[in-house]
C-alpha positions in Angstrom: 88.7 91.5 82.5 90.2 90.1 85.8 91.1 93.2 87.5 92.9 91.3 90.5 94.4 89.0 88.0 95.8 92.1 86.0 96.9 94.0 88.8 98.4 91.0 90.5 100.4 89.9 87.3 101.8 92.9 86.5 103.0 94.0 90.1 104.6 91.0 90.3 105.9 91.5 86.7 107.2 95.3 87.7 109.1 93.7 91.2 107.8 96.5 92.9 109.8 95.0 95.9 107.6 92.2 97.3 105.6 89.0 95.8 102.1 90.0 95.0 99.2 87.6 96.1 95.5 87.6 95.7 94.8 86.3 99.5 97.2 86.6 102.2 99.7 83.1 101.9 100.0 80.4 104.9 103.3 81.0 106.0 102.5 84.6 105.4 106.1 86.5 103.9 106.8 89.1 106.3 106.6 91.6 102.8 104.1 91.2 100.5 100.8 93.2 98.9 97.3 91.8 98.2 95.2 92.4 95.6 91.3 92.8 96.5 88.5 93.9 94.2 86.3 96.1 96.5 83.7 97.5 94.6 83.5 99.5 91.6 81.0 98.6 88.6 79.7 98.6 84.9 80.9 101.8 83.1 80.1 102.7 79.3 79.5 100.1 77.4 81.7 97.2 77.7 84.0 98.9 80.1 84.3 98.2 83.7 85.6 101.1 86.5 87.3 98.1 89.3 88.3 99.7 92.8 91.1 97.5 94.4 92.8 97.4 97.7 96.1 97.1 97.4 97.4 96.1 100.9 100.9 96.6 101.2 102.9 94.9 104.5 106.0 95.1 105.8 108.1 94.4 108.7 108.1 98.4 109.8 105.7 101.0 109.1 108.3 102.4 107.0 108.8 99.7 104.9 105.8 99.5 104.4 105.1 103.1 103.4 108.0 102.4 100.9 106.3 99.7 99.6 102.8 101.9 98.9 104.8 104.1 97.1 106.7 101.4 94.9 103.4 100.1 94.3 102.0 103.2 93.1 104.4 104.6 91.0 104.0 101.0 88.9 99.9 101.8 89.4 101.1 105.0 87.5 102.7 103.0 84.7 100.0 100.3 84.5 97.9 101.5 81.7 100.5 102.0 78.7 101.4 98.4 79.8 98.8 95.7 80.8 95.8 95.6 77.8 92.5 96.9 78.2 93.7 98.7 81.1 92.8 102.7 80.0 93.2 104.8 83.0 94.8 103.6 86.7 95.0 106.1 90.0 95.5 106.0 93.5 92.5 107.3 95.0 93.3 107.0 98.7 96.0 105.7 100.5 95.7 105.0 104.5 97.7 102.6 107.1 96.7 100.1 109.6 98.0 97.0 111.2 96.6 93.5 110.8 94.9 92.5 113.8 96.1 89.3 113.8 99.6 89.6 113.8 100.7 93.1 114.6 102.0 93.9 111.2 102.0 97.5 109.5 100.8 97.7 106.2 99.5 100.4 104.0 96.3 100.0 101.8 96.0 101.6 98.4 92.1 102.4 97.0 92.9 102.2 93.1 91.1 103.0 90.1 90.9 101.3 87.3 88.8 101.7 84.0 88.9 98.6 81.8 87.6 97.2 78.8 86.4 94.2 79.0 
């Protein structure tokens, strides 16, 4: 399974309040979130246990913290509705600004466990 696919169809799917995108878009939106595949590995058998980074950017740090928690409330959702999808959490959630342009965002570290 394509985690960032998954995750990036079915936030867009849920309008969680911005487009999601798998790489940040040239003209960047001034909201959006961005769908990374970080790590994780091979569980049991044909499962896979993805970790994303759901980056999550705004105009004001408080749009964007609104954001993170749009986005993981649908996270919370995300298992009784995207296949193979069996468990999804927010692990960690933490802010920064881009060090390009200024902008806040706040990342998401999710969980998912997936069959593949």
């Amino acid at each position: 399974m394509d985690a960032e696919r998954a995750c990036v169809d079915y936030l867009n799917a849920c309008c969680v309040g911005a487009p999601a995108y798998y790489d940040v878009p040239d003209p960047r939106p001034s909201t959006l979130v961005v769908v990374e595949r970080t790590g994780g590995g091979a569980g049991e058998g044909p499962t896979s246990r993805p970790v994303l980074d759901i980056q999550c950017w705004a105009g004001s740090r408080r749009d964007a913290a609104l954001l993170a928690q749009s986005v993981g409330d649908a996270l919370a959702d995300m298992p009784g509705a995207v296949e193979n999808v069996a468990h999804a959490s927010v692990a960690s959630t933490f802010r920064d600004r881009d060090l390009e342009s200024g902008s806040p965002r706040y990342h998401l570290v999710c969980e998912l466990y997936a069959n593949e």
